[in-house]
C-alpha positions, 0 to 999 in steps of 0.5 A: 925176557926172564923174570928172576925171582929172589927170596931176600931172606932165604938162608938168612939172607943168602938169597940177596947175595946169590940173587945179585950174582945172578943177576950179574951173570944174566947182565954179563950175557945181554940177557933180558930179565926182570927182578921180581921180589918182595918183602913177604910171601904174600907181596912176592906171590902177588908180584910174580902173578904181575909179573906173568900177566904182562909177559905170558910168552916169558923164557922163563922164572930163574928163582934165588931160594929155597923149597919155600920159594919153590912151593910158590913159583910151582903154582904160578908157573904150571898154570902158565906153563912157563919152564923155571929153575931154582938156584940154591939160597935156602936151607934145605934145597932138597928140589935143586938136589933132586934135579941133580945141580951141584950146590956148590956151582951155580955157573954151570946151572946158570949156563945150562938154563940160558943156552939149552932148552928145558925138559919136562919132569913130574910134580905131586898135586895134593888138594890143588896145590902142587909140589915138586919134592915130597909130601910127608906126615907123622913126625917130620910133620910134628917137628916142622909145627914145633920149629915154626913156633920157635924163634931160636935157634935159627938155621937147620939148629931149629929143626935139630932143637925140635927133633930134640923136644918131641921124639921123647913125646912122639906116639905112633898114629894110626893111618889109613892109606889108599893106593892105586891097587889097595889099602893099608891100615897102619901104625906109623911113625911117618909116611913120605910120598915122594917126587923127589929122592930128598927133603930135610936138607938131603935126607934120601928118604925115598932115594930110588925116586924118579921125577919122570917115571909118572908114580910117587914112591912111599915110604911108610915108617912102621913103629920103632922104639926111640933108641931104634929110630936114632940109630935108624935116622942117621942112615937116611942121609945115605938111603941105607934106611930102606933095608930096615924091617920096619921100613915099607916102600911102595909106588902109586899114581894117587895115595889118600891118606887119613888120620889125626895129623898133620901133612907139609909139601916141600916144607911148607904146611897143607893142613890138616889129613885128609889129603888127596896127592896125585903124580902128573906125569911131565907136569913142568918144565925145568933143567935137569943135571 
């Protein structure tokens, strides 16, 4: 028995789409699942935790959504150590790229996740709530709070509309960050601890980032001038950003970071710094490309 997990209203309104076609698939194979869904993240949560109480010894959770519906399947399925995949219908899909999936083809995850037996891969657990993309502060931070409150435009134009509102406002802030073997005090405009190489939509923020080499990659954004940061912004889609001078990239099992701000995982808010995050070395199961 599989328990397939849609998100109705990732990418506005992709996820039932993509979600029947999955299931199709599944139907198509003699396949066994469950559709698990809900019309709120609170009814979706309640209905998978349902879900895994009546079937522990599931195959696993093929989820149909974005890295929101991946923040919550990530804390029910590791406690229950129950594999899971994620089939892109969100906005971002930053965790689908990670693994390595072509967005474009479906069949061929769909066919890996039904005939081979899944592999064990990292996740970031920050103050008991686990991750599997990147934990970040500073300004992406302060963008994702804006865009939260806005109810136009929809789709990746509200986080373009944001970015547009705040960086003439953004100022530097002044972090504390404690690693495995040392402290840093600094100005910055953002820091990512990174799992995975991407978040944004496909922005290689950390693109030399391993899902199982057992330590997180962070990339700490030292201060720039506005017109030095919309040149350098552009190049994060491709990972040339790492040769700029005022980008510092260091690896760490645990990070601790302090400052007045605000920390979001795999797009979703934590709250409040401080934050404690830590790398668990083959945390999950899952399907790799």
């Amino acid at each position: 028995m599989w328990a397939l997990v849609i998100n109705p209203v990732s990418g506005q309104g992709k996820g039932t789409t993509i979600g029947t076609y999955v299931a199709g698939f599944l139907s198509q194979r003699s396949i066994d699942y469950t559709i698990v869904t809900g019309n709120s993240s609170i009814a979706l949560t309640d209905h998978l935790q349902i879900f895994i109480d009546k079937n522990p010894d599931c195959e696993g959770v093929i989820a149909v959504g974005g890295d929101g519906l991946l923040h919550i399947i990530l804390q029910k399925v590791v406690p229950a150590q129950i594999p899971f995949t994620i089939i892109p219908a969100g906005t971002g899909n930053d965790f689908v790229r990670t693994l390595g999936w072509d967005l474009e083809d479906i069949d061929q995850q769909l066919e890996c996740v039904t005939t081979t037996r899944p592999t064990s891969i990292d996740l970031g657990l920050v103050d008991g709530e686990w991750f599997g993309a990147i934990l970040s502060t500073g300004f992406d931070s302060v963008v994702n709070e804006k865009a939260n409150t806005m109810q136009w435009p929809k789709g990746p134009m509200k986080y373009n509309a944001a970015i547009a509102i705040e960086l003439p406002r953004f100022k530097p802030r002044h972090y504390e960050i404690t690693l495995d073997d040392r402290t840093m005090s600094t100005e910055a405009m953002l820091i990512a601890v990174a799992n995975g190489r991407s978040y944004g939509g496909g922005m290689l923020v950390c693109p030399n980032a391993s899902i199982s080499d057992g330590y997180f990659d962070v990339m700490v954004l030292h201060p720039v001038s506005k017109i030095e940061f919309l040149k350098v912004f552009p190049k994060v889609f491709a990972g040339t950003h790492v040769t700029h001078p005022a980008v510092e990239i260091v690896r760490s099992k645990t990070v601790r970071i302090e400052s007045k701000a605000v920390a979001y995982a795999d797009g979703e808010r934590i709250g409040q710094l401080p934050v404690v995050a830590e790398c668990i070395n083959s945390a999950v199961q899952t399907w790799v490309a």
